[in-house]
N, CA and C atoms as an extended XYZ file, in Angstrom:
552
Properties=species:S:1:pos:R:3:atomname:S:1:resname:S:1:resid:I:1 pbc="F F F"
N       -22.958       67.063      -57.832 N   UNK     1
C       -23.038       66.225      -56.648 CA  UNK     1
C       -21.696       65.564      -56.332 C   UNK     1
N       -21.301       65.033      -57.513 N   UNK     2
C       -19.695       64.590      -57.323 CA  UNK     2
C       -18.861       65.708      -56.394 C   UNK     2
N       -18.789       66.184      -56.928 N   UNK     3
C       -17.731       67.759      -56.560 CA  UNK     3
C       -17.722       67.809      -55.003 C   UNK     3
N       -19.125       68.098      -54.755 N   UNK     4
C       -19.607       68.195      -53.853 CA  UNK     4
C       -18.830       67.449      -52.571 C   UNK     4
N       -19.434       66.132      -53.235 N   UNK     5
C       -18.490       64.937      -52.145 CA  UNK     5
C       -17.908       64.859      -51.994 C   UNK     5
N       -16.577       65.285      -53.406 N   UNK     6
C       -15.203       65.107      -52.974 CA  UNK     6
C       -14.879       66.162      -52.223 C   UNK     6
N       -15.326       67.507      -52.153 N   UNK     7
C       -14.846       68.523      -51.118 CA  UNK     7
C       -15.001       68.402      -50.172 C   UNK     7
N       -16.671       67.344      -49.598 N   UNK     8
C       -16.457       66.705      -47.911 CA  UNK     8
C       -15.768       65.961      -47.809 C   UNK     8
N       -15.443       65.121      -48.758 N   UNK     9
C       -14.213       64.255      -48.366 CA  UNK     9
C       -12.618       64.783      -47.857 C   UNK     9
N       -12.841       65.468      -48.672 N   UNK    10
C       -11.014       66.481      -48.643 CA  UNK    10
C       -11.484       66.951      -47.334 C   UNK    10
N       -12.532       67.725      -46.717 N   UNK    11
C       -12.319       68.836      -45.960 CA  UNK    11
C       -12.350       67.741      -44.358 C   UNK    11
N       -12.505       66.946      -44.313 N   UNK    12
C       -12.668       65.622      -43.527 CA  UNK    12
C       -11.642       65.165      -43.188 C   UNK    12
N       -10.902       64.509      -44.531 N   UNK    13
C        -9.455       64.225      -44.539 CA  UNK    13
C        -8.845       65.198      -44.145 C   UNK    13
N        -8.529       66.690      -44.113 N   UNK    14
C        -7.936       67.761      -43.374 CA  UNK    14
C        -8.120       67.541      -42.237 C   UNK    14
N        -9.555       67.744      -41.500 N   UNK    15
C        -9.751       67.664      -39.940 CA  UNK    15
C        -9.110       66.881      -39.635 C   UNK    15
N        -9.313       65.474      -40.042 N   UNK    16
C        -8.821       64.216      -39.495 CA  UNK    16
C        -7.235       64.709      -39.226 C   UNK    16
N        -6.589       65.105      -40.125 N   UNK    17
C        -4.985       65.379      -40.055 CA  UNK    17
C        -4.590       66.131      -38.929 C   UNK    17
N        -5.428       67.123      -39.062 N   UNK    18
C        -5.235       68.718      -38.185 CA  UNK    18
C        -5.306       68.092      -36.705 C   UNK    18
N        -6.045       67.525      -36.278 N   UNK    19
C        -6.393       66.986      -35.181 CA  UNK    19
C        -5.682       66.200      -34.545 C   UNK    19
N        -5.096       64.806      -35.572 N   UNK    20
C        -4.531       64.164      -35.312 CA  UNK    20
C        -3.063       64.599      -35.005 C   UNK    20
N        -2.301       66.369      -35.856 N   UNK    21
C        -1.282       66.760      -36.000 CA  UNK    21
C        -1.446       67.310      -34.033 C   UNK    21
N        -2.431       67.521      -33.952 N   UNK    22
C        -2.482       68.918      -33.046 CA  UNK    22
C        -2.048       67.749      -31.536 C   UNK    22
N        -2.611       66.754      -31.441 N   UNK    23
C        -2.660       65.928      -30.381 CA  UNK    23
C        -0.946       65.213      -30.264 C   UNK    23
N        -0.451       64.465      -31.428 N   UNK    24
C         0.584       63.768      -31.503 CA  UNK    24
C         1.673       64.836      -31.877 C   UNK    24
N         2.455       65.084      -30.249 N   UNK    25
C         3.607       66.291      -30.852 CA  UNK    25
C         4.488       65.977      -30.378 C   UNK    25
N         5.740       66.332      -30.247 N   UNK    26
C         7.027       66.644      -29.337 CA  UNK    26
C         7.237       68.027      -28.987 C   UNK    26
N         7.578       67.639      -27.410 N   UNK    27
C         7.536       69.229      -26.871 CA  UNK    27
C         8.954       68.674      -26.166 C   UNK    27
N         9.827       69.788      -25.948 N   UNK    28
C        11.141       69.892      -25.867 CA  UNK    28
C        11.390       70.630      -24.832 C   UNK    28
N        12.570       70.753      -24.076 N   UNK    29
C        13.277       71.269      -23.349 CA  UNK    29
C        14.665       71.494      -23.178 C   UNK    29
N        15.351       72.089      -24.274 N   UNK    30
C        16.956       72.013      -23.873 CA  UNK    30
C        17.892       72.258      -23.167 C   UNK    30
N        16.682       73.362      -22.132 N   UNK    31
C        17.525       74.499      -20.952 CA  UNK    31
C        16.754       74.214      -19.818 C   UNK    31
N        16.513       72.598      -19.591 N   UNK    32
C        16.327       71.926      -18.170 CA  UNK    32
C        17.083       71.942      -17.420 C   UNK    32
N        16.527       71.851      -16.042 N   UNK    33
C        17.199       71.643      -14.966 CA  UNK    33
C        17.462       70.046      -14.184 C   UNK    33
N        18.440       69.812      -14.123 N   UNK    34
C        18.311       68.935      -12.978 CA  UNK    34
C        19.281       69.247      -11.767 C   UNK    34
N        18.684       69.064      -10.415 N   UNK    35
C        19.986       69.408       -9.285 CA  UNK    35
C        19.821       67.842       -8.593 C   UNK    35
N        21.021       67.564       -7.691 N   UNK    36
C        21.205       66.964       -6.716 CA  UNK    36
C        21.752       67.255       -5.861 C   UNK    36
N        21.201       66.548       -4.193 N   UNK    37
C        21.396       67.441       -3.234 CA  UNK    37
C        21.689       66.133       -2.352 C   UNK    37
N        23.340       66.143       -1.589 N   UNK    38
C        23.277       64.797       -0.750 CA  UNK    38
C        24.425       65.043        0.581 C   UNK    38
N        23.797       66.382        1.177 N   UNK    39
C        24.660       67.062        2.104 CA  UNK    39
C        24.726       66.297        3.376 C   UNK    39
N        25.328       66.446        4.165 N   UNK    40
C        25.554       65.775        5.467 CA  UNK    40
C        25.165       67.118        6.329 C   UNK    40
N        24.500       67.262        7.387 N   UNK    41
C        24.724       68.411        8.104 CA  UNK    41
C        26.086       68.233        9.251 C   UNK    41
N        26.429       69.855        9.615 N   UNK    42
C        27.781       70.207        9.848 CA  UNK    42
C        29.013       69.653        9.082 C   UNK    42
N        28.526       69.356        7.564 N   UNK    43
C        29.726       69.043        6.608 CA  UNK    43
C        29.340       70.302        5.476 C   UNK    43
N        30.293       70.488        4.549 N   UNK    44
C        30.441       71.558        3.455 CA  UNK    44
C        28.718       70.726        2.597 C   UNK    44
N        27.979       71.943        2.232 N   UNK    45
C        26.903       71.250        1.525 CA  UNK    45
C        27.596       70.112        0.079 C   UNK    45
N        26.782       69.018       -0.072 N   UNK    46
C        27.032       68.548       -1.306 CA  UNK    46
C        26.680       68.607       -2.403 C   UNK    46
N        25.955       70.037       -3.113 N   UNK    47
C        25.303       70.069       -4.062 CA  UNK    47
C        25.414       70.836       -5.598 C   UNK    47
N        24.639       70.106       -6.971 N   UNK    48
C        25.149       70.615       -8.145 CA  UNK    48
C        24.416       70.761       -8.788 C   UNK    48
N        24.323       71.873      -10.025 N   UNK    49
C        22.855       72.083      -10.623 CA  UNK    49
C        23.271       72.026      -12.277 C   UNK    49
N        22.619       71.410      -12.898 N   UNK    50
C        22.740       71.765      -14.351 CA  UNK    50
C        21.561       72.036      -14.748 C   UNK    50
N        21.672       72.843      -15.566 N   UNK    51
C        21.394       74.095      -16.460 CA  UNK    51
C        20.964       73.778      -18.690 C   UNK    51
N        21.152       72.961      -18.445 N   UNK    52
C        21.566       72.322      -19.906 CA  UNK    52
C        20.958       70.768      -19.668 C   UNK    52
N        20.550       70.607      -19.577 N   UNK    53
C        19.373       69.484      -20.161 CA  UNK    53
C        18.564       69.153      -20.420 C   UNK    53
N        18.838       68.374      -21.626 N   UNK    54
C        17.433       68.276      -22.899 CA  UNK    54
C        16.450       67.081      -22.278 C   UNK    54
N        15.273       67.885      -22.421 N   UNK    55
C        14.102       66.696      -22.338 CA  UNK    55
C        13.053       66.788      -23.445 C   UNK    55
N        12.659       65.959      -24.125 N   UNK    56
C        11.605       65.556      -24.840 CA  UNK    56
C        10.368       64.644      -24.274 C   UNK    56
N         9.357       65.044      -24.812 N   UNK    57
C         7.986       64.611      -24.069 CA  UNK    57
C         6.998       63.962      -25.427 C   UNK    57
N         7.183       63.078      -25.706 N   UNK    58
C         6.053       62.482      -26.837 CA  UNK    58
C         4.530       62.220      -26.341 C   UNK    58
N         3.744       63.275      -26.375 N   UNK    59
C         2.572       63.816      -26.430 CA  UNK    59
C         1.034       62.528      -26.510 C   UNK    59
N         1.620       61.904      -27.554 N   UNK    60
C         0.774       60.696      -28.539 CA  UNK    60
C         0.638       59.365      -27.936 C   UNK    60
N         1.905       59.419      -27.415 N   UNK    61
C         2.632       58.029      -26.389 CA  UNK    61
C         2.848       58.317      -25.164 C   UNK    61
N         2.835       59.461      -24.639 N   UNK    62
C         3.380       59.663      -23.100 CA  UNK    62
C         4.499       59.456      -22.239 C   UNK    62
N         5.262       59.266      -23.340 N   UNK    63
C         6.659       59.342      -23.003 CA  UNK    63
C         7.634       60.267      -23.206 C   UNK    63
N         8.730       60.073      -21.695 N   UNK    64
C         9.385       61.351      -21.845 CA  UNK    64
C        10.860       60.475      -21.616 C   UNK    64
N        12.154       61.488      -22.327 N   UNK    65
C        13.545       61.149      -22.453 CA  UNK    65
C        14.227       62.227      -21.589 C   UNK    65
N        15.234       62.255      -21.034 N   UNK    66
C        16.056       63.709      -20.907 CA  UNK    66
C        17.298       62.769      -21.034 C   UNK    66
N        18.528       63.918      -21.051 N   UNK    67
C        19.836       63.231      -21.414 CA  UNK    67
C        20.617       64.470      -20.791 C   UNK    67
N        21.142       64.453      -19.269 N   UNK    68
C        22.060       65.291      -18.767 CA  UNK    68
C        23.682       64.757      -19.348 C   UNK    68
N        24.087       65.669      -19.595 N   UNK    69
C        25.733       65.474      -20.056 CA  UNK    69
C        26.453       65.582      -17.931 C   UNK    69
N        27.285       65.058      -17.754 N   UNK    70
C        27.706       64.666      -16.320 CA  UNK    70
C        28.531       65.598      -16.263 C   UNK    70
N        29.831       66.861      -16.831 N   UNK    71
C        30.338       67.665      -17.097 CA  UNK    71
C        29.581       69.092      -17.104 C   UNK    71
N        28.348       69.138      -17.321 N   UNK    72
C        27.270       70.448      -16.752 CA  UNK    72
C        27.085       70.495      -15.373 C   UNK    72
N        27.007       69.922      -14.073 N   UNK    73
C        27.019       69.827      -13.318 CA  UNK    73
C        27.725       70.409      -12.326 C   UNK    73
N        27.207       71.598      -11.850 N   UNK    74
C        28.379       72.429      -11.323 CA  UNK    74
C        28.329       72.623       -9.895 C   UNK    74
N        28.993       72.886       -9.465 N   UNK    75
C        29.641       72.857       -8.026 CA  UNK    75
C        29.539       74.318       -7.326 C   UNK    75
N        29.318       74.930       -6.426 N   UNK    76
C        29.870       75.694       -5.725 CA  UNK    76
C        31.305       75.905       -5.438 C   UNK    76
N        31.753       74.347       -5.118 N   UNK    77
C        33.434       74.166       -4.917 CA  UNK    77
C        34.012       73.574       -6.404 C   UNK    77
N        35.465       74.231       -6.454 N   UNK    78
C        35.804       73.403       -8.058 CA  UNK    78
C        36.303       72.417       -7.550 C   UNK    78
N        37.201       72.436       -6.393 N   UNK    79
C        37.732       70.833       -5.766 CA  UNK    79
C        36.811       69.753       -6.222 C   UNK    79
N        35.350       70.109       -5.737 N   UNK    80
C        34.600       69.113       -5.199 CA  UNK    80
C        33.807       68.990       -6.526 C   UNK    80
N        33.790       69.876       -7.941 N   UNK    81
C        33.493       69.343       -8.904 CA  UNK    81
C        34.230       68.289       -9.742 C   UNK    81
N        35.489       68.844       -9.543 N   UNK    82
C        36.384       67.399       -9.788 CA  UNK    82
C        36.532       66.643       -9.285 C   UNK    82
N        36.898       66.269       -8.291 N   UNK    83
C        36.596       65.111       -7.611 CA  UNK    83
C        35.262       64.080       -7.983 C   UNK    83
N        34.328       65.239       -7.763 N   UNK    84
C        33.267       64.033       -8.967 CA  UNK    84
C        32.880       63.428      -10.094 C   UNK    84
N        33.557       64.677      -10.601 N   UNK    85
C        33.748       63.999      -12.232 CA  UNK    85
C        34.825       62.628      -12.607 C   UNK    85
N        36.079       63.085      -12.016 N   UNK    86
C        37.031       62.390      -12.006 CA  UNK    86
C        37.134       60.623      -10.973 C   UNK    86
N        36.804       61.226       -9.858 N   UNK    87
C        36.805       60.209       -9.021 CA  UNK    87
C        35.233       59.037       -8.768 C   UNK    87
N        34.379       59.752       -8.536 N   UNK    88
C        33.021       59.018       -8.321 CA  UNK    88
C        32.366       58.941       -9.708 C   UNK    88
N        31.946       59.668      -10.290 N   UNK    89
C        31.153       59.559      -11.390 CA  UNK    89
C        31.812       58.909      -12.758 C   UNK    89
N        33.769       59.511      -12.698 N   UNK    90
C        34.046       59.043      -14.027 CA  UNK    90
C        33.863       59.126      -15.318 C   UNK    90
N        33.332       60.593      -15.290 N   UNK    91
C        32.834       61.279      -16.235 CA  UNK    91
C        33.496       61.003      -17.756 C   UNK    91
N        34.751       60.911      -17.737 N   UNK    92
C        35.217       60.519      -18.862 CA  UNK    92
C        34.800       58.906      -19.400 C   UNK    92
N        34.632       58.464      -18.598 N   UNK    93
C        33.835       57.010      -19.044 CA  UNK    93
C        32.365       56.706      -19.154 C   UNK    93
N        32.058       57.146      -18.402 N   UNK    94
C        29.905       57.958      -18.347 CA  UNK    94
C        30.099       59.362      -18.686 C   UNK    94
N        29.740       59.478      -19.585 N   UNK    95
C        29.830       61.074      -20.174 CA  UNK    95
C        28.479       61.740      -19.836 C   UNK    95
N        27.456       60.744      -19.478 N   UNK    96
C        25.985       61.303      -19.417 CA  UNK    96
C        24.913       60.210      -18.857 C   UNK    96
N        23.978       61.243      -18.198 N   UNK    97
C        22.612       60.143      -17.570 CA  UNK    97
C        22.163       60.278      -18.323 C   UNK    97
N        20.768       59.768      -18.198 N   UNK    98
C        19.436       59.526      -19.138 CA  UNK    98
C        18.979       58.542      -18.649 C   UNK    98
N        17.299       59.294      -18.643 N   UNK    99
C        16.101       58.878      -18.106 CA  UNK    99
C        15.097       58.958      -19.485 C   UNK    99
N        14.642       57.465      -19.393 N   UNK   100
C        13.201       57.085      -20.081 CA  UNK   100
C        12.210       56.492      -19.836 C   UNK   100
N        11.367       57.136      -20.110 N   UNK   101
C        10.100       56.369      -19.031 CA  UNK   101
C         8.500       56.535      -19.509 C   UNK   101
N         7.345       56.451      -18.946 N   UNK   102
C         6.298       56.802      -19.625 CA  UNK   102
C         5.292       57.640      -18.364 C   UNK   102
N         4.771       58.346      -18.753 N   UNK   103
C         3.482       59.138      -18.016 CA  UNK   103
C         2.503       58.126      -17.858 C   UNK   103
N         2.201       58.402      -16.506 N   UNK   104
C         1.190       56.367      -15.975 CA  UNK   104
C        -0.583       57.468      -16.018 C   UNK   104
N        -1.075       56.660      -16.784 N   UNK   105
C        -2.714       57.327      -17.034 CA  UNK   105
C        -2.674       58.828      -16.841 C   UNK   105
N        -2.112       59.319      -17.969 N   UNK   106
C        -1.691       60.993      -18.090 CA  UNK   106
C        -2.332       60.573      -19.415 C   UNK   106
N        -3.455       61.829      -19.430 N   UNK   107
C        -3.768       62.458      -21.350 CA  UNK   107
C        -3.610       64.132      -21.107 C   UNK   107
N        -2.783       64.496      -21.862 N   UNK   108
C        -2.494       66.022      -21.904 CA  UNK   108
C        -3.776       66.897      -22.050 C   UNK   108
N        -5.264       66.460      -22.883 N   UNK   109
C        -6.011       67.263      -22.405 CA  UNK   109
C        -6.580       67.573      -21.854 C   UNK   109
N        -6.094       66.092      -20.744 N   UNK   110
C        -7.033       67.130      -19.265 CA  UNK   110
C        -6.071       67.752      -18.427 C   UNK   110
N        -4.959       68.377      -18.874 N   UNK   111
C        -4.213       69.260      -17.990 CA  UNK   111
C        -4.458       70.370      -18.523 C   UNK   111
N        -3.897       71.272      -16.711 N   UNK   112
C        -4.509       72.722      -16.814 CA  UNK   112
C        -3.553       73.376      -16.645 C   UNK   112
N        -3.373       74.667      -15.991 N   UNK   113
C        -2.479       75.702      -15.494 CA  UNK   113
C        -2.210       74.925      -13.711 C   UNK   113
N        -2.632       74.567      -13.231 N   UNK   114
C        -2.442       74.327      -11.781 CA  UNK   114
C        -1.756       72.650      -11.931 C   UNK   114
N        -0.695       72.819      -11.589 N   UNK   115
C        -0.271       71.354      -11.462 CA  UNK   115
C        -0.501       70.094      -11.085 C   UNK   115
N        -0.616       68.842      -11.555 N   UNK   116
C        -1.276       67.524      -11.240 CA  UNK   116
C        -0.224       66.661      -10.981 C   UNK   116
N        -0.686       65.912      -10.095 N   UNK   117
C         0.486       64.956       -9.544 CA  UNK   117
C         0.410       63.919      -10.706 C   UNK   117
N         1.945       63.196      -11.539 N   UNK   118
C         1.237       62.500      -12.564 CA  UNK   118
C         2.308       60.759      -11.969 C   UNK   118
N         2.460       60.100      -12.255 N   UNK   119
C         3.103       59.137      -11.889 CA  UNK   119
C         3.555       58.992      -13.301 C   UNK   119
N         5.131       58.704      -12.780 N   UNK   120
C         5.931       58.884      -14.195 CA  UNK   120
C         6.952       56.985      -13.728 C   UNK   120
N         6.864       56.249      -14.483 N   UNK   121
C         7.695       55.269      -14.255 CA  UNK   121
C         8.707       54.967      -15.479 C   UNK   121
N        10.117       54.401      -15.461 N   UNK   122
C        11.093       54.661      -16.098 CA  UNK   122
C        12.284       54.598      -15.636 C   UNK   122
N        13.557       54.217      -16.377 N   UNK   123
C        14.698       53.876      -16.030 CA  UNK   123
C        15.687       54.921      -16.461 C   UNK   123
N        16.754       55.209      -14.592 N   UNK   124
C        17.651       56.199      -14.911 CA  UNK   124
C        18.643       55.428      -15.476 C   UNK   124
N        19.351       55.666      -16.032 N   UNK   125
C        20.605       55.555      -15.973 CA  UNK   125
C        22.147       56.468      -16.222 C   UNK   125
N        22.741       55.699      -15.520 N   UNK   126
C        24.290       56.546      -14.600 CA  UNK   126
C        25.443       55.823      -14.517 C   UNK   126
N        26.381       56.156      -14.727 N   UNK   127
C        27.579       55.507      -14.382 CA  UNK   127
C        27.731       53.799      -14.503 C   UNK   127
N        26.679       53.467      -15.992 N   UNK   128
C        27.039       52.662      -16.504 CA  UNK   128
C        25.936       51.461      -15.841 C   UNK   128
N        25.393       52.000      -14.845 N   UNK   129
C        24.306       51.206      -14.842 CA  UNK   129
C        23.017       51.804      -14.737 C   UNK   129
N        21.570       50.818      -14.473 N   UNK   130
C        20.209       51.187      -14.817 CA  UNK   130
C        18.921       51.346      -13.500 C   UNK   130
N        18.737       51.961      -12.857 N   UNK   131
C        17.877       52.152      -11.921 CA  UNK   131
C        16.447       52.212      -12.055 C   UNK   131
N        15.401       51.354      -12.250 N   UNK   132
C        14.221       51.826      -11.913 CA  UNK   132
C        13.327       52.914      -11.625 C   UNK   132
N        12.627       53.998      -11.833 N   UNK   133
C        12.355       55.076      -11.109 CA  UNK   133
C        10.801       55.080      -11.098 C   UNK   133
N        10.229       54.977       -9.931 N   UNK   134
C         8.713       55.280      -10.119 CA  UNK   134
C         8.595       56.588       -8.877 C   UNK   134
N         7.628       57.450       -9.403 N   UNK   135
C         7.755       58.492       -8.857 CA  UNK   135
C         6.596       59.464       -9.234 C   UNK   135
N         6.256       60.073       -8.570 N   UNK   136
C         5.336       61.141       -8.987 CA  UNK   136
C         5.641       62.737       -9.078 C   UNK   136
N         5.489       63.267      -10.321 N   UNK   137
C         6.292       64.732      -10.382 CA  UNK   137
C         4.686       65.754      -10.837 C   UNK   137
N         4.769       66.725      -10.606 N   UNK   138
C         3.904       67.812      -11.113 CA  UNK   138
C         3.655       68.144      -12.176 C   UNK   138
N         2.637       68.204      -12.932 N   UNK   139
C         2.678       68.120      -14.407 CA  UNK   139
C         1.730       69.762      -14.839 C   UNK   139
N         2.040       70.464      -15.346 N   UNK   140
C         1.056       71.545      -15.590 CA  UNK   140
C         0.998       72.267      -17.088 C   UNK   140
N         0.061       72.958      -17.390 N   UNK   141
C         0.338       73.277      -18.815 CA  UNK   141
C         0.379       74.615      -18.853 C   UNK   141
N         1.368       74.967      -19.663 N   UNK   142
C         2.066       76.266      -19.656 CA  UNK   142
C         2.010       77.188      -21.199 C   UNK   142
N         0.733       77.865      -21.508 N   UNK   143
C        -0.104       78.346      -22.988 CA  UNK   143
C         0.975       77.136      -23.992 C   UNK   143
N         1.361       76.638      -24.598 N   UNK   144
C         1.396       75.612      -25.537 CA  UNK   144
C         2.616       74.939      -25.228 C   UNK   144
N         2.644       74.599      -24.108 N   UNK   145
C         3.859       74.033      -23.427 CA  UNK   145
C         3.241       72.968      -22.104 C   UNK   145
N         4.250       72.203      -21.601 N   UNK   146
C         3.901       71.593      -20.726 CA  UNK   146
C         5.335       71.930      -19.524 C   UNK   146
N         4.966       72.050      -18.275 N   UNK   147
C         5.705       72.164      -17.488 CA  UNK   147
C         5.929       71.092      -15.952 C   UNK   147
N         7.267       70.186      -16.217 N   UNK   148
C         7.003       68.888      -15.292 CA  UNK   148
C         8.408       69.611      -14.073 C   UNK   148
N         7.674       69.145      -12.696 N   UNK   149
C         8.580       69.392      -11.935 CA  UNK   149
C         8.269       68.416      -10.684 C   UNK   149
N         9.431       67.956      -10.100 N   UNK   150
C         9.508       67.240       -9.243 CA  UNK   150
C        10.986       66.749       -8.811 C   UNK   150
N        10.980       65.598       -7.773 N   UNK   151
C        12.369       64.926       -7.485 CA  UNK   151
C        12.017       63.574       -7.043 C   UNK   151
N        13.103       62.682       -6.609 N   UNK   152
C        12.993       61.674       -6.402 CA  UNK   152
C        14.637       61.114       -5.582 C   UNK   152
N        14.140       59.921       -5.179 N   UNK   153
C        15.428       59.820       -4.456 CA  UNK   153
C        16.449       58.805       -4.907 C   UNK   153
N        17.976       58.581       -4.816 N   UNK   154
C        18.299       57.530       -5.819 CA  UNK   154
C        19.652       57.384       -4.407 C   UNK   154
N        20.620       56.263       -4.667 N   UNK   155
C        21.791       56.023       -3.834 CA  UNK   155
C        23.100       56.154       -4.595 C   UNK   155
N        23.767       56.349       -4.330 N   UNK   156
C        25.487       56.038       -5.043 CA  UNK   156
C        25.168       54.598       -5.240 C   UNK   156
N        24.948       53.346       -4.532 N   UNK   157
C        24.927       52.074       -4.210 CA  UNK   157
C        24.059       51.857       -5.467 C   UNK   157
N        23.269       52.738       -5.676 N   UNK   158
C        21.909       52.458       -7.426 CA  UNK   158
C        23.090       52.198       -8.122 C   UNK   158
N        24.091       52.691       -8.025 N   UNK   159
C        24.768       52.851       -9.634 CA  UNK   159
C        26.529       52.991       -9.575 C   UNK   159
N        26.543       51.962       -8.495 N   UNK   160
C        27.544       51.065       -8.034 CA  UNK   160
C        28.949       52.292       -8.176 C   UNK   160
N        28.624       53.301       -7.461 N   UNK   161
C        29.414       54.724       -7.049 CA  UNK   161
C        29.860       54.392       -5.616 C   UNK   161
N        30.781       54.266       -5.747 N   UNK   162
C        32.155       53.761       -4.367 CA  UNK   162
C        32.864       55.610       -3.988 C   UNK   162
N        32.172       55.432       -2.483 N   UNK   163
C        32.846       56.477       -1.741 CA  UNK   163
C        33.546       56.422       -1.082 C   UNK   163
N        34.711       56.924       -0.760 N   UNK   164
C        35.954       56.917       -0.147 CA  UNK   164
C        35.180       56.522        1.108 C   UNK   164
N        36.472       55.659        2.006 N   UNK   165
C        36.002       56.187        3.518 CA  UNK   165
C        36.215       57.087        4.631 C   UNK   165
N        37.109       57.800        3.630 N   UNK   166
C        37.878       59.486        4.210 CA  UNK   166
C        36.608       60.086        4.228 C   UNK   166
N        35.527       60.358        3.354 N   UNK   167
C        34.505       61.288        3.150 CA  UNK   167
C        33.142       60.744        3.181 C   UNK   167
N        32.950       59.281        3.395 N   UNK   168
C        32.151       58.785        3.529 CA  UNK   168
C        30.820       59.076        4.181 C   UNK   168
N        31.097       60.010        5.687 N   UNK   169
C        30.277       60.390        6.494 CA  UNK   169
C        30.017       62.286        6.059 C   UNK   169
N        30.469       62.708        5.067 N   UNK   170
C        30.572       64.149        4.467 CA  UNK   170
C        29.635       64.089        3.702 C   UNK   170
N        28.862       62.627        3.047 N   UNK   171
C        28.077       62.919        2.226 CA  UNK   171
C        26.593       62.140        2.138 C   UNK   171
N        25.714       62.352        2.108 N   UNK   172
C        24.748       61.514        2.738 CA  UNK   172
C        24.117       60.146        1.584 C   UNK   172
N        23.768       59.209        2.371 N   UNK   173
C        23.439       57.903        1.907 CA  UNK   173
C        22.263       57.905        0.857 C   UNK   173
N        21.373       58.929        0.956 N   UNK   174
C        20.593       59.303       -0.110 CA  UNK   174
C        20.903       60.969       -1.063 C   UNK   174
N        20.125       60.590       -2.262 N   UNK   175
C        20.647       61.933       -2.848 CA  UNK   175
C        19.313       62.300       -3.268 C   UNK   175
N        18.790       63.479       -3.297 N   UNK   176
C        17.782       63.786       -3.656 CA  UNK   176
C        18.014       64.598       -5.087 C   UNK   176
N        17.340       64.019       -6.016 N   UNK   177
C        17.524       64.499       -6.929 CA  UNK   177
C        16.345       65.166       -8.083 C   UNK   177
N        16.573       66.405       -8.287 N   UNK   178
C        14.944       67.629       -8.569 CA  UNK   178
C        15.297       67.780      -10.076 C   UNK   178
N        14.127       67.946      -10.236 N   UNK   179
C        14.066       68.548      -12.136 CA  UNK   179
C        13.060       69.625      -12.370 C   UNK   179
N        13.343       70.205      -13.183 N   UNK   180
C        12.382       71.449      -13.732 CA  UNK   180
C        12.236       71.406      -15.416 C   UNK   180
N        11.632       71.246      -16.291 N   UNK   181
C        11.492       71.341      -17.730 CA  UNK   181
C        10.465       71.718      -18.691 C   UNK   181
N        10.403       72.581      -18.750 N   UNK   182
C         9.141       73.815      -19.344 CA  UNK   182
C         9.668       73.216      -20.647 C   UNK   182
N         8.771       72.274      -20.935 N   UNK   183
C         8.707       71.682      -22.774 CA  UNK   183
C         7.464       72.238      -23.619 C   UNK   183
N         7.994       73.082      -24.780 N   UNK   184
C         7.170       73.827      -26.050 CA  UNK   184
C         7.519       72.667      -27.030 C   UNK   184
């Protein structure tokens, strides 16, 4: 009878683990996207895409991190990639954004294959300072992955980015800025 018990006990204590392992995870993304887009029409478009950024998604807690390096960010024009690195962004002094924030009444098992609008709130930060972000992005599940996509809108003025007044009217007052991150 002893024996007995202790093997429901053990096999209990397993479930309990297994379950608890299976729910509380980190799912990752290192080959995210983020673009921004802040063209003027009848001016050269203003836009840059990186390719290389990591996002993490804590499963247990509902929180998600990403961390773009400001040097991935590429240009169509090289002028006009330097110029941003160098001149507006300052890349050598902000080497990188990053966004942290939490999933607002999101539980991963009620997501499906068809995407859900989820409200994600959380702070960007850029060029040395911190922006607020509430926003709603697409959330879907992708066989043992989760896949978040959306954008949101932010200013140079968020994050105290001074534009010439040579080019001032070349680039527009809002920037729209999109993400893509298929996290396993």
């Amino acid at each position: 009878m002893k024996i007995r018990r202790t093997t429901i006990t053990i096999t209990l204590l397993l479930l309990a683990f297994t379950s608890f392992k299976s729910t509380a995870q980190r799912l990752v993304d290192k080959n995210g996207t983020v673009e921004f887009e802040a063209s003027e029409a009848l001016f050269e478009p203003v836009e840059a895409k990186n390719e290389s950024v990591t996002a993490v998604m804590d499963t247990e807690k509902n929180e998600i991190a990403s961390l773009a390096l400001i040097k991935g960010f590429r240009f169509k024009n090289s002028l006009m990639e330097e110029h941003f690195n160098e001149n507006y962004i300052e890349s050598e002094t902000y080497p990188k954004a990053t966004f942290k924030g939490k999933l607002i009444d999101f539980n991963i098992t009620d997501l499906g294959n068809e995407p859900k609008k989820v409200r994600v709130d959380g702070k960007l930060q850029l060029h040395g300072k911190e922006k607020n972000i509430d926003t709603h992005l697409d959330v879907s599940k992708s066989g043992d992955g989760v896949v978040i996509r959306g954008s949101f809108i932010v200013t140079p003025d968020d994050f105290d980015i001074k534009i010439p007044s040579i080019v001032k009217n070349k680039i527009a007052k809002e920037v729209k800025v999109s993400l893509d991150f298929n996290l396993n």
